[in-house]
C-alpha positions as CSV (number, residue, x, y, z in Angstrom):
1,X,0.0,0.0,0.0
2,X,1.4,3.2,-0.9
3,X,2.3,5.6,1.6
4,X,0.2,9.0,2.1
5,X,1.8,12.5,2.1
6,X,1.5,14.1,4.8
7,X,0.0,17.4,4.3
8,X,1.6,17.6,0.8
9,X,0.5,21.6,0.6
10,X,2.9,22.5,3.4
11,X,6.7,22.9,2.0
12,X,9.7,23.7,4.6
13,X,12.3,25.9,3.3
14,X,16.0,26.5,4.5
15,X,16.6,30.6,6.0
16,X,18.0,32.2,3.2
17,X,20.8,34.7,3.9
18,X,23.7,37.0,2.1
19,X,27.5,37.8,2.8
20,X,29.3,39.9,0.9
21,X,33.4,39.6,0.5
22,X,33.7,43.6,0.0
23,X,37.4,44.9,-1.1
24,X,39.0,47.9,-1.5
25,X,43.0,49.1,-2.4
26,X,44.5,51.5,0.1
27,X,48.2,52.3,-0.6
28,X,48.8,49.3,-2.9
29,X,47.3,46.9,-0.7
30,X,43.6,44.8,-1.0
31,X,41.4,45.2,2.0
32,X,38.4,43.4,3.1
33,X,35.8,44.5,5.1
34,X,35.1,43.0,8.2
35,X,32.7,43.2,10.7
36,X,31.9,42.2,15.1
37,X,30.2,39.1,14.9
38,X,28.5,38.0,18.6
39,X,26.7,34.4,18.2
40,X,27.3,32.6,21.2
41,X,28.4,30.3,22.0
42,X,29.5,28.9,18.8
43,X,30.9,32.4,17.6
44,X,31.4,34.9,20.9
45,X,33.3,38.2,20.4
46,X,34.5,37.3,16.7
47,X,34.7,38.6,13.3
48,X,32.9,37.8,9.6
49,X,32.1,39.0,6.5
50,X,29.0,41.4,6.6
51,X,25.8,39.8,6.0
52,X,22.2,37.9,7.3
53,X,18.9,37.3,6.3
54,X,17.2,38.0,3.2
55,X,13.7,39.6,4.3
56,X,10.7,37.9,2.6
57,X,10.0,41.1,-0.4
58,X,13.4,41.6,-1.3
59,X,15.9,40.0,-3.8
60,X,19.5,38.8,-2.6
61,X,21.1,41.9,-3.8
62,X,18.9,44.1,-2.0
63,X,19.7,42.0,0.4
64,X,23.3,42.1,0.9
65,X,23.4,45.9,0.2
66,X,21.4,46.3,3.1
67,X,24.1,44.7,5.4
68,X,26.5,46.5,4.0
69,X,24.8,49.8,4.5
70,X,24.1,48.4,8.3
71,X,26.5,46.2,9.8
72,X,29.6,47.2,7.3
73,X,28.9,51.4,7.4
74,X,29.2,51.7,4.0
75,X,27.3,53.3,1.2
76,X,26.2,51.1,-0.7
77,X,25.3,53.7,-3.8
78,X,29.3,53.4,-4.8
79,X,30.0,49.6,-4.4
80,X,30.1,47.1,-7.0
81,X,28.6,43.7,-6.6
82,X,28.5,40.0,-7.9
83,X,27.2,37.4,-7.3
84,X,29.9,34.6,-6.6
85,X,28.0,31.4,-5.5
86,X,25.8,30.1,-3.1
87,X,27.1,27.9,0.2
88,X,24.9,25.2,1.4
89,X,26.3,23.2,3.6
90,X,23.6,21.7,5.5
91,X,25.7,22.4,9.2
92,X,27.4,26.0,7.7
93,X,25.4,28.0,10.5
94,X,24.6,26.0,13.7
95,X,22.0,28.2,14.6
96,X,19.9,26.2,11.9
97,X,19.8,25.1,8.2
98,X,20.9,28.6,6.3
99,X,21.5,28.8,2.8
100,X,23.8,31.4,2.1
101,X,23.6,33.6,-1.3
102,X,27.5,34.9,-1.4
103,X,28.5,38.4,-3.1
104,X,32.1,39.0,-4.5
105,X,32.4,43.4,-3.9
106,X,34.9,46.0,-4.7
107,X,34.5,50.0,-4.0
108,X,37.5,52.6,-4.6
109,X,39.2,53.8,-1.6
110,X,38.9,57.1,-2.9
111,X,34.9,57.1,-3.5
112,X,34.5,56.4,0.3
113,X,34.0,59.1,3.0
114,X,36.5,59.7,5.7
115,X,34.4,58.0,8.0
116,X,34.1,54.7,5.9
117,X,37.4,54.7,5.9
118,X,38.1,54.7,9.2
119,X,37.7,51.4,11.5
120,X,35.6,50.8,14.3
121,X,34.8,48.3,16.8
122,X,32.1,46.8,14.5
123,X,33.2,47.3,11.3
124,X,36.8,47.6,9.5
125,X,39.2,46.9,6.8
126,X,41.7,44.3,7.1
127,X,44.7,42.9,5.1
128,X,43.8,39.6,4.0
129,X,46.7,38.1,6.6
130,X,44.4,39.3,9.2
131,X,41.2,38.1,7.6
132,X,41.8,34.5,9.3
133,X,39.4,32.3,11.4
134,X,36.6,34.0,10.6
135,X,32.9,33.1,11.7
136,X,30.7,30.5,10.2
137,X,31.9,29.4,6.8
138,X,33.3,32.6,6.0
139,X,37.2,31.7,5.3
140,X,35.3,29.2,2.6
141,X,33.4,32.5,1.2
142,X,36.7,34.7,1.1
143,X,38.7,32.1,-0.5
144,X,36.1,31.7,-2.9
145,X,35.8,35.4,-3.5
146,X,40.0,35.7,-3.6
147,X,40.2,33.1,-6.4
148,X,37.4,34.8,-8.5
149,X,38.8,38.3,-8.0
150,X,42.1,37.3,-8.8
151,X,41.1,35.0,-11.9
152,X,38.4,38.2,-13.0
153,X,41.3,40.7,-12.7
154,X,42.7,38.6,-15.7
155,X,40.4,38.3,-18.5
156,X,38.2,41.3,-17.9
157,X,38.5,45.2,-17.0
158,X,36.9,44.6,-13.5
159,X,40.0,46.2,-11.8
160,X,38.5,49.3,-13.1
161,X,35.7,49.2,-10.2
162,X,38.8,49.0,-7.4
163,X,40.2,52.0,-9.3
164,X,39.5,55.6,-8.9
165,X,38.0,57.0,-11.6
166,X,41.5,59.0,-12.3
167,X,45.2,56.9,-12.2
168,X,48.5,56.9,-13.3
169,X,50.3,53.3,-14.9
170,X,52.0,53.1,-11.9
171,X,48.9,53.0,-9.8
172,X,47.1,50.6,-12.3
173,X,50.0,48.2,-12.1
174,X,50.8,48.4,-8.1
175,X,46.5,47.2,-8.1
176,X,47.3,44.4,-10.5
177,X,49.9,43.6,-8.0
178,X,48.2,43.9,-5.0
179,X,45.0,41.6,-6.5
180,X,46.9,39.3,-8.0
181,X,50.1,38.9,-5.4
182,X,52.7,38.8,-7.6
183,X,55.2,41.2,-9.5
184,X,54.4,42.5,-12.8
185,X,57.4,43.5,-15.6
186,X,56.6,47.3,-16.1
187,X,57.5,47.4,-19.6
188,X,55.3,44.4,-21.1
189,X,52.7,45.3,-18.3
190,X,52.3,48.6,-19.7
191,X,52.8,47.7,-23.4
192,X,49.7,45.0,-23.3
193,X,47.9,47.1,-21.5
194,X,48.0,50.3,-23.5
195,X,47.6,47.9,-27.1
196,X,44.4,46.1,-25.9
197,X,42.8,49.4,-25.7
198,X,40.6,49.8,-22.5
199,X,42.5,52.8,-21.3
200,X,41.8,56.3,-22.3
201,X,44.5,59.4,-21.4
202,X,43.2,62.3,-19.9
203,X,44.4,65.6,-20.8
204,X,46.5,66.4,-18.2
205,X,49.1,64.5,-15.7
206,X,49.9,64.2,-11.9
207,X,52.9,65.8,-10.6
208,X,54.6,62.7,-7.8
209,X,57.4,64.5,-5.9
210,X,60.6,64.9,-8.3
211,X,59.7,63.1,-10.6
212,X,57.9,63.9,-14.1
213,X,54.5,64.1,-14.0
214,X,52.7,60.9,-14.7
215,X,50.0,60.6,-17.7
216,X,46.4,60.3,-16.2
217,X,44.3,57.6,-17.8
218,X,40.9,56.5,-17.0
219,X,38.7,53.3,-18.4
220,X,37.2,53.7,-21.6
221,X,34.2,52.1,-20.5
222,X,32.1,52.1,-17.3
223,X,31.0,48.0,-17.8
224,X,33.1,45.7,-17.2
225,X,34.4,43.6,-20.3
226,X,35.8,40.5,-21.6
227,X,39.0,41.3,-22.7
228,X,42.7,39.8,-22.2
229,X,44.4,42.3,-19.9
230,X,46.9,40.3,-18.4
């Protein structure tokens, strides 16, 4: 005899949830944005990526915007977002079964306020050294959001979005640099990456201390496209 449902018009559903890996360049180096995470007793007193649930009305994007206007203190208005994948471990949050949407992020350093850049005791930026042991799965998430910022970097303009809007060669390389944790050759750095095109120069240079004043360039385009860079 086959089995009856029981109450086949009820369906459970897993909490779904966002965090965001959000990166920035200050000085040369990539930053990530942390924030106070206080869940005991699995997670008392210790750090994460910003994120949390997604409210019933609103998409994931929404949704991890929202954290990062709340829990990270940043404007959201400047950042750029991806989505990078979803974590679903079934025992990833011991609270209860959470399915986590995941957001790869980058904002200048320039186009945030003196008060986002500054840290606090719930929010801050951290080298990625210090960006260990976080909370929950989030080492998975930043490893995950490393490797596809680092492989992006590569095939597409999407350093442009780390970038301020106006930069020197120098500061485009020391970026590539910082991203991709290696050392660049200047001359066939600069030679591919004035060939391919996706650089326009700006009518005027930077003077840097005694040194000639750099040429200003800026992105030809505002998207992001797939295009050899490196």
């Amino acid at each position: 005899m086959k089995k009856q449902e029981t109450n086949p018009g009820r369906l459970r559903f897993a909490v779904l949830a966002t965090d965001t890996a959000l990166f920035t360049i200050r000085d040369g180096e990539l930053l990530v944005r942390l924030v106070q995470v206080n869940r005991p007793p699995h997670f008392p007193n210790s750090k994460g990526l910003p994120g949390g649930l997604i409210d019933p009305d609103e998409v994931a994007h929404a949704a991890a915007m929202r954290h990062i206007g709340k829990k990270a203190a940043i404007d959201p208005s400047s950042i750029y977002a991806e989505q990078l994948y979803t974590f679903s471990e079934v025992k990833r949050d011991p609270r209860g079964r959470v399915v986590a949407v995941a957001y790869l992020a980058l904002v200048p350093w320039e186009s945030l306020s003196t008060k986002e850049q500054e840290d606090t005791h719930d929010s801050w930026w951290a080298t990625l050294g210090e960006a260990k042991k976080l909370a929950f799965d989030h080492d998975e998430i930043l490893s995950a959001a490393i490797e596809r910022l680092r492989s992006r970097v590569t095939y597409t303009t999407l350093m442009s979005k780390l970038l301020p809007k106006e930069f020197t060669l120098t500061e485009l390389e020391r970026a590539y640099e910082s991203v991709l944790k290696t050392t660049l050759d200047k001359r066939n750095f600069r030679k591919k990456i004035l060939k391919v095109g996706v650089l326009t120069p700006l009518p005027r240079k930077r003077a840097d201390g005694p040194h000639r004043p750099a040429q200003l360039y800026k992105f030809a385009s505002g998207k992001v496209e797939y295009i050899e860079v490196l």
